[in-house]
N, C-alpha and C positions, 0 to 999 in steps of 0.2 A: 709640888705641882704635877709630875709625869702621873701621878695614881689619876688626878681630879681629869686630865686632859684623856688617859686611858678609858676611863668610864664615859665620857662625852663620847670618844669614840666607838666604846662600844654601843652606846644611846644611838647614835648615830646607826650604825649598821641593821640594830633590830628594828628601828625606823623605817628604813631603806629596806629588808626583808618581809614588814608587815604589810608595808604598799605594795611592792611587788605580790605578795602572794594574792593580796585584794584584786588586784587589775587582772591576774591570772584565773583567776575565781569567776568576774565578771563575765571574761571573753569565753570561758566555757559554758557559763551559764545563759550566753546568749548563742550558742552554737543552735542548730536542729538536733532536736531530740529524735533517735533511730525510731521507725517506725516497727511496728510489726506487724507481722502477716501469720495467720496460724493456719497451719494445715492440717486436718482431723480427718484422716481415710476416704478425701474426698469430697470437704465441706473446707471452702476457705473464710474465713473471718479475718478481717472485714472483708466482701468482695468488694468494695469500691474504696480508694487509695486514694486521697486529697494531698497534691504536693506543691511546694512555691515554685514558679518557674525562673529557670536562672539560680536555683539554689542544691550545692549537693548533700543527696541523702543516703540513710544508711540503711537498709533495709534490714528487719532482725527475720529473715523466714525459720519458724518455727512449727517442727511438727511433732503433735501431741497425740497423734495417732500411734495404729500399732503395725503401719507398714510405710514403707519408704515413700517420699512425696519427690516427686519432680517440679520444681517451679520454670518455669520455661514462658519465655516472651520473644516473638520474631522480630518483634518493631524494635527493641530495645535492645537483639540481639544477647540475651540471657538466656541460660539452660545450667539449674542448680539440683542435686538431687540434696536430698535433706534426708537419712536415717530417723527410725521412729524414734522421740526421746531427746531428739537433738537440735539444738540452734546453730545457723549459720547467717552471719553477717556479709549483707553485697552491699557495697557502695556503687550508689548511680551518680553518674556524672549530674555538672548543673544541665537540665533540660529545656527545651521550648514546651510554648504551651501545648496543649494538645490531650489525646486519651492514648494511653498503652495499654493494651492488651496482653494480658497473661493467662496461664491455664495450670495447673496442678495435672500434669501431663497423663500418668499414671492412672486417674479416675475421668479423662477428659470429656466422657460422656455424660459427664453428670452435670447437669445445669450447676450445681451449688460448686462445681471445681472449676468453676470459669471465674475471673477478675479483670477490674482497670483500675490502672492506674490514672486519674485528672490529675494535669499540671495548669496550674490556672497563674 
């Protein structure tokens, strides 16, 4: 009997290990997916940013350009420089509704280096 009751206990744990990683699975898979922002020598893509309000995001700012990009927001109190070639991850807190304002600092003359963020 100890072999039959050892293998139940083991049934048991891969049980309890299979749920577990399911439930783990799901709570990621319902998280916010990170957004991204792409900075190219002064043309942001997307310029306009859709985000849940009351919910925190992760922002992937990425620039594919071939000189350094500043991401910089006053309202939101943000100022990131990004290396060409490079990604950098900012988490914003959960927000109110509203629009934020950003600029790709470096090109800020450029109509196409201006962005908002909507929290709707």
């Amino acid at each position: 009997m100890p072999h039959s009751s050892n293998i139940l206990c083991r049934a048991s744990l891969m049980a309890a290990l299979c749920l577990t990683g399911s439930i783990g699975i799901a709570a990621a898979a319902n998280a916010a997916d990170p957004v991204v922002i792409e900075f190219n020598d002064g043309v942001i893509t997307p310029q306009t940013v859709n985000l849940a309000a009351g919910q925190e995001t992760t922002l992937v700012l990425r620039n594919s350009g071939a000189s350094a990009a500043e991401f910089e927001s006053k309202q939101l109190k943000q100022e990131k420089v990004v290396a060409p070639g490079a990604d950098l991850e900012l988490t914003l807190p959960a927000l109110p509704a509203g629009s934020y304002e950003f600029v790709e600092e470096f090109h800020e003359d450029q109509p196409s280096a201006r962005g908002v963020i909507v929290v709707e």
